[in-house]
C-alpha positions in Angstrom: 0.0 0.0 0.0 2.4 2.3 1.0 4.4 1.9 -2.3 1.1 2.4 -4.5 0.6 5.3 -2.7 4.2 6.8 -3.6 3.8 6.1 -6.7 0.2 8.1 -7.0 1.9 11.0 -5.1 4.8 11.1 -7.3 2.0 10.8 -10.5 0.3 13.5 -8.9 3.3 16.1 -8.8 4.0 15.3 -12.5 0.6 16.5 -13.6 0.9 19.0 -11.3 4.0 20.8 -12.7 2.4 19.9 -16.2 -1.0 22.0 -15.0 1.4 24.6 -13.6 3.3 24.9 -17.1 0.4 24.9 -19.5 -1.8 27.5 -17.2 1.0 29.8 -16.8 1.8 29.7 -20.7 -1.6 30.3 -21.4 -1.9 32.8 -19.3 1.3 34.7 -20.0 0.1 34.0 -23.6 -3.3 35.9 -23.6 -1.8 39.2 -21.7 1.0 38.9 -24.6 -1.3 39.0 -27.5 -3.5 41.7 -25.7 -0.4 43.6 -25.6 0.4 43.1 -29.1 2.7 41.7 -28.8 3.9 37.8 -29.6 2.4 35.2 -27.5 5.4 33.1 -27.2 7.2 35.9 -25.3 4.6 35.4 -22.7 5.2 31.7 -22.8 8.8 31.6 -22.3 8.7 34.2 -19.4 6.2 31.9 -17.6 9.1 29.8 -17.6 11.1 32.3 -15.7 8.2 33.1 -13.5 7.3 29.7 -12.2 10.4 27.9 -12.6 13.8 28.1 -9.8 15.0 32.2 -10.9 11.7 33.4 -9.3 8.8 31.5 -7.7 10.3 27.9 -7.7 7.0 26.0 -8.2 8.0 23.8 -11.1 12.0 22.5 -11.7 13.3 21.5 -14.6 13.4 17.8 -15.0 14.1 14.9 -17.4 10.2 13.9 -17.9 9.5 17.8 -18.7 12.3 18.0 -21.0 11.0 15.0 -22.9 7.4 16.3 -23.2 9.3 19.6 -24.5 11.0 17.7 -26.9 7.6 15.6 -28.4 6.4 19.8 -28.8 8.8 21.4 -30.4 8.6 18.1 -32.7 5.2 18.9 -33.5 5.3 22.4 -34.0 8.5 21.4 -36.7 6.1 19.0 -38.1 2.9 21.2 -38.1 5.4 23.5 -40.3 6.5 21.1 -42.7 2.7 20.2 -43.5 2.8 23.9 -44.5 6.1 23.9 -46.4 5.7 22.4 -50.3 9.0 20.4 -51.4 8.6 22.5 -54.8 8.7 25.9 -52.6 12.2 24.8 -50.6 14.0 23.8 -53.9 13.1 27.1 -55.3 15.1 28.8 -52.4 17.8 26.2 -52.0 20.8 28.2 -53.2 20.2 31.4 -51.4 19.2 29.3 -48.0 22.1 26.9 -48.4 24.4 30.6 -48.6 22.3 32.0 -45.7 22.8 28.9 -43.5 26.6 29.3 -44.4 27.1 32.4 -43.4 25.2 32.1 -40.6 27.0 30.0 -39.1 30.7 31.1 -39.7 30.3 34.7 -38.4 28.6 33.8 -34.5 31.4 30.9 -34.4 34.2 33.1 -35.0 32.9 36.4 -33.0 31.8 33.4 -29.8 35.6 31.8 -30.4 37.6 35.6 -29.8 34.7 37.2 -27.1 36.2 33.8 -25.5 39.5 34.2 -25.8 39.4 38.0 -24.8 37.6 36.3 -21.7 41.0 34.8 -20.6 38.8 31.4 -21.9 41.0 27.8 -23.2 40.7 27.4 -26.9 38.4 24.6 -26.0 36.0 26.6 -24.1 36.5 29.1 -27.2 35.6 26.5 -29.3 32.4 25.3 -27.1 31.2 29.1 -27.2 31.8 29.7 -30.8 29.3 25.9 -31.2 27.0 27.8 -29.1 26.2 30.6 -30.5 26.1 28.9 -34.2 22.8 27.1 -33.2 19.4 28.3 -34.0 16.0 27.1 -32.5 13.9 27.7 -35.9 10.8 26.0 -33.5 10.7 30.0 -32.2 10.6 31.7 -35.6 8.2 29.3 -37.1 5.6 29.4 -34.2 5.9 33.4 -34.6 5.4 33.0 -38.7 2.6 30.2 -38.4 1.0 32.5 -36.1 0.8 35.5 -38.1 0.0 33.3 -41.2 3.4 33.6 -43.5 5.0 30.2 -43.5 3.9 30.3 -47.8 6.4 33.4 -47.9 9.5 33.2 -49.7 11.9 34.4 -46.6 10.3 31.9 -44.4 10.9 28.9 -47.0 14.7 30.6 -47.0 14.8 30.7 -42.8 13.6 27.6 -43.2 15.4 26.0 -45.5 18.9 27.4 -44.0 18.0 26.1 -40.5 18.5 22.7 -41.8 21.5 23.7 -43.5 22.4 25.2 -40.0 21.8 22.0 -38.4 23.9 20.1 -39.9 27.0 22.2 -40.0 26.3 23.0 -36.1 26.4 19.3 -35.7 29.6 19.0 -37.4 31.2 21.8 -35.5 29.9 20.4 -32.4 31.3 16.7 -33.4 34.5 18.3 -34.0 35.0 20.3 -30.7 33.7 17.4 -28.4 36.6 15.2 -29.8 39.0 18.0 -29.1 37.8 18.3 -25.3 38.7 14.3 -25.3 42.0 15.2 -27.2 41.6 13.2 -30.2 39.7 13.9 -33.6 38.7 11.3 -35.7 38.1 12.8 -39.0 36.9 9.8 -41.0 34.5 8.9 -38.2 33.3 12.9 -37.9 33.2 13.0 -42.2 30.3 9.3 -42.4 28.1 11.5 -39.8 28.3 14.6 -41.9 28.4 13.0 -44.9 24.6 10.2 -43.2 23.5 13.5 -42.3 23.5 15.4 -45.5 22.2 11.9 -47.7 19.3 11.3 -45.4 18.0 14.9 -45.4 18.1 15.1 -49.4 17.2 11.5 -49.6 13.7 12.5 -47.7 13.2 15.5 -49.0 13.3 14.7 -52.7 12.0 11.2 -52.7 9.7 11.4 -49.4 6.6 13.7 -51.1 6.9 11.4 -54.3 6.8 8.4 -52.0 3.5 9.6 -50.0 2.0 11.1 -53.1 1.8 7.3 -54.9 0.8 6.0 -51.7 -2.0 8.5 -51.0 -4.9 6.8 -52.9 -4.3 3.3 -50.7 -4.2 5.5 -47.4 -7.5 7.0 -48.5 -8.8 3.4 -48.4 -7.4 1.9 -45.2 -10.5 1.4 -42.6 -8.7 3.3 -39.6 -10.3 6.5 -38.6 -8.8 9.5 -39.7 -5.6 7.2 -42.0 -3.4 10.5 -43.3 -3.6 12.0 -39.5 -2.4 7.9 -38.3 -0.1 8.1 -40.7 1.4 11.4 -40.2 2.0 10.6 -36.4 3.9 7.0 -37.2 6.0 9.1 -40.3 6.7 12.1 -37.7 7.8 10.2 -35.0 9.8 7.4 -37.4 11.8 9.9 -39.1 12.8 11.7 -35.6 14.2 8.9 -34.5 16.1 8.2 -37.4 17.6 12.0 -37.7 19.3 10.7 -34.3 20.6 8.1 -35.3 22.1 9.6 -38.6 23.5 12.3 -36.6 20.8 15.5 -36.7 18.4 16.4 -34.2 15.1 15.1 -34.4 13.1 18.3 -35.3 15.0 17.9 -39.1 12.9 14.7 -39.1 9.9 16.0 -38.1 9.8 18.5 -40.3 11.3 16.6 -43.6 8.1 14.4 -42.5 5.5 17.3 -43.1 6.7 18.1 -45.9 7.2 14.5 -47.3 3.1 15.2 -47.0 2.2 18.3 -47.5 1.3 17.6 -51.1 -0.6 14.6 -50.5 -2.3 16.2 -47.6 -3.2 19.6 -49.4 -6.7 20.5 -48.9 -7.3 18.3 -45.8 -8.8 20.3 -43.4 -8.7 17.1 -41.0 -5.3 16.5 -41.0 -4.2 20.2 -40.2 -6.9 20.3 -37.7 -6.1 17.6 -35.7 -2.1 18.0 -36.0 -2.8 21.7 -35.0 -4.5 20.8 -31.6 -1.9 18.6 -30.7 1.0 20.8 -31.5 -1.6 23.5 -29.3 -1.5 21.2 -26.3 2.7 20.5 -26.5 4.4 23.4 -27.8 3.8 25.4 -24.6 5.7 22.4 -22.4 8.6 23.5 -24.8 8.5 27.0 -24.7 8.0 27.2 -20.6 10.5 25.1 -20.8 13.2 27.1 -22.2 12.1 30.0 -19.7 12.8 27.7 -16.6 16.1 26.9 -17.4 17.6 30.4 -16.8 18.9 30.9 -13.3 18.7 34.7 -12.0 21.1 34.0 -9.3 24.3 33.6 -11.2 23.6 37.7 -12.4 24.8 39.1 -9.1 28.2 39.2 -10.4 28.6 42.0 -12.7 31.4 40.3 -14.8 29.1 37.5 -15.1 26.1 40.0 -16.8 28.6 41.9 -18.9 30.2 38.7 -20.5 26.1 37.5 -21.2 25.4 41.1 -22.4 28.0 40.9 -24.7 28.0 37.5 -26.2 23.7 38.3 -26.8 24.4 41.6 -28.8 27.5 39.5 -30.8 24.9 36.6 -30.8 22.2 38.6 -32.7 24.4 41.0 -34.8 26.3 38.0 -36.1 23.2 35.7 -37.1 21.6 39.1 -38.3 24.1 40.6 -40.6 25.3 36.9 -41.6 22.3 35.6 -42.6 20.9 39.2 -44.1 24.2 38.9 -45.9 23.2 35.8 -47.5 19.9 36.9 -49.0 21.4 39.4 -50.9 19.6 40.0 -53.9 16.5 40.5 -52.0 14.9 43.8 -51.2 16.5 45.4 -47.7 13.0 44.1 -45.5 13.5 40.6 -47.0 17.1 40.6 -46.3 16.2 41.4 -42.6 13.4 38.8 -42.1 16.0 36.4 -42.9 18.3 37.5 -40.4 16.0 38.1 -37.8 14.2 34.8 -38.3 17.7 32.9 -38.0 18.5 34.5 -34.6 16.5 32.9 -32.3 18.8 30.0 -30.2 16.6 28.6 -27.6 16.8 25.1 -26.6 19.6 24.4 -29.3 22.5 26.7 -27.9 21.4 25.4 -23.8 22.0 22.1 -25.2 25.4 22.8 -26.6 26.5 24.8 -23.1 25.2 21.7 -21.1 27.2 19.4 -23.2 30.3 21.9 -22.4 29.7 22.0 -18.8 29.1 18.3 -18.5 32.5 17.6 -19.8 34.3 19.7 -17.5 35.6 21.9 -20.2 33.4 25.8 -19.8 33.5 27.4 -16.4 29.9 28.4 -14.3 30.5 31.7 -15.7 30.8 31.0 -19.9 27.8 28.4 -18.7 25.7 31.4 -17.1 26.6 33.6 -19.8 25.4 31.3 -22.7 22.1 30.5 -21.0 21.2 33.8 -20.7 22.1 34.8 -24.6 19.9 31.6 -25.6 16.7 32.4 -23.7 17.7 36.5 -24.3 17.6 35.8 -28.1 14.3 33.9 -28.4 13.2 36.7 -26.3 14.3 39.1 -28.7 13.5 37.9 -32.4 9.8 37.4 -32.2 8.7 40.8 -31.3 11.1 42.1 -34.9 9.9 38.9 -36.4 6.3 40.3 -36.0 7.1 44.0 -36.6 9.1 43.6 -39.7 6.6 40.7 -41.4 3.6 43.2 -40.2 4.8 46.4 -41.8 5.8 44.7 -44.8 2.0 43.3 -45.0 0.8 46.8 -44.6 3.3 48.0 -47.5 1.1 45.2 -49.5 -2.1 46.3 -48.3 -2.8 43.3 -46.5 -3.1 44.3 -43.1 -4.1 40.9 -41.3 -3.3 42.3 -37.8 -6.0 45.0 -38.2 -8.4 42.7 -39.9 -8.4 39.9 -37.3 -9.1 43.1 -34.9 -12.0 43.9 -36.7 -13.3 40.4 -36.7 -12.6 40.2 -33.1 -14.4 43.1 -32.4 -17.2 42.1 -34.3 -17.9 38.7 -32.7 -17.3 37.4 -29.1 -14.0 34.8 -29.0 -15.0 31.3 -29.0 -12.9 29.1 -27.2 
């Protein structure tokens, strides 16, 4: 008795923090949009505000980080049910220079603001991986939001933040065998080289795959077959992006879009994926926000070191990945490198891996959590304003429309 009842307590404070989470997103989330601005904004601070920095109600763990995980795979996967195979090819150059660029610069400026930090060329190495990453879960919930995931700068951001992926992956490969003092270069070329075949391997043979396969899914007896399928092909290709070497969002995403032809005009499917991805993304985003600890801050070295390698983290993605659109009009060029800025969960990831090997310091840890939670902070609000001036330019003011609407008839839901 006594260990059934352990076990229900213990059940009981995992749906509690999960209650917590999802309220306080929510919440955060609906005095956000009434203020205009982003909702995820809210979310992530509800992360701060309920996890250890400030009220200390929920604590990060390994169950919440998994739930996280299953979100930001859904949100990656909602997007590639938007994203046409056609529409990426279009942009493949120009995202293939933008993810290029965008990582060289934030590698080399992390690598020197490290060194200048009396940092070991392995901890320079270890910041320069961390500030390469970019969470594109952030700038796609922003653009899905507002309705502009068919634009051409979002197929580009999207498009370079596989590109992204993969060369962060390598970098990281390559400075985790330095921290163990040996590289093996034909072990760290087969990942890089599994990486790069499964991604075009999915992405050009995937849609024409599902598309010959579509008429027998339309005839299978289960309820609801394409939504069925699209959870066993999301979760299937996840797993094997790990075990190729990239993170399992490329999967997810490389699986919506495998389907998005085959899926086009099924309300259904989009509904259903939608609610889901409503229910998880917010785990992921409060997530992020509870992993920044306030505490550290009270040293001053330690805020000016953070303060520094956010502004190098944002300028560098910024005129990197702007740099890399070139050819576009000056608004375009921007989109692109705000919408590649974002690090989130990515760049905590790589500074946990750092710290876990014994190779950064509390500080460069402290420092690097703060510019990846500062930086999703900062992109969606000049995600929004530079998408929702250049609608107005077009006359197509959505913002003020869905006002009017809203005005017009009471909220349901």
């Amino acid at each position: 008795m006594p260990v059934i009842f352990a076990a229900a307590v213990e059940h009981a404070s995992v749906l509690l923090a999960l209650f917590l989470m999802i309220a306080a997103a929510k919440l955060m989330a609906e005095i956000f949009e009434r203020l205009r601005q982003p909702a995820v904004v809210g979310e992530i601070l509800a992360g701060v505000i309920i996890g250890p920095s400030v009220l200390g109600l929920v604590k990060p763990s390994e169950l919440i980080s998994i739930v996280a995980e299953i979100g930001v795979i859904f949100l990656l996967f909602m997007v590639g049910l938007e994203t046409k195979p056609q529409s990426v090819y279009r942009v493949g150059k120009k995202a293939l220079l933008v993810g290029t660029l965008g990582v060289i610069l934030p590698f080399v400026a992390g690598y020197f603001i490290a060194m200048a930090w009396d940092g070991s060329f392995v901890e320079a190495m270890f910041i320069g991986a961390a500030m390469v990453a970019t969470s594109v879960g952030i700038t796609a919930r922003v653009l899905g939001s507002m309705g502009l995931l068919d634009r051409e700068t979002a197929k580009i951001i999207l498009g370079a933040a596989v590109i992204d992926d993969i060369l962060g992956l390598i970098i990281l490969s390559i400075v985790s065998a330095l921290s163990s003092g040996t590289v093996n270069y034909l072990e760290l070329g087969k990942t890089a080289a599994m990486a790069i075949f499964f991604v075009v391997l999915v992405a050009t043979v995937g849609s024409h795959v599902i598309n010959k396969l579509a008429p027998r899914v339309r005839q299978l007896k289960l309820s609801k077959p394409f939504f069925n399928l699209g959870l066993i092909l999301c979760l299937g290709l996840s797993v094997a992006s790990i075990y190729v070497g990239v993170a399992a969002i490329i999967g997810a995403f490389l699986a919506g879009m495998a389907l998005a032809e085959a899926t086009e005009g099924n309300h259904k499917m989009h509904q259903l994926t939608s609610g889901v991805t409503e229910f998880l993304v917010p785990f992921f985003l409060v997530n992020i926000g509870m992993q920044l600890n306030i505490a550290v801050f009270r040293d001053w070295s330690v805020v000016l070191l953070a303060v520094i390698i956010t502004v190098a983290a944002v300028l560098t993605k910024f005129v990197g990945c702007g740099l890399g659109a070139w050819g576009m009009s000056r608004r375009e060029m921007a989109q692109v490198g705000v919408g590649m800025v974002p690090r989130g969960e990515v760049g905590i990831v790589v500074a946990q891996i750092g710290l876990s090997l014994a190779v950064i310091t509390e500080t460069f840890f402290a420092a690097v959590l703060f510019m990846a939670v500062a930086t999703t902070l900062i992109a969606p609000p000049l995600i929004k304003m530079l998408y929702s001036e250049d609608k107005d330019q077009d006359g197509i003011d959505d913002v003020i429309v869905e006002t009017d609407i809203s005005e017009m008839y009471p909220r349901i839901g």
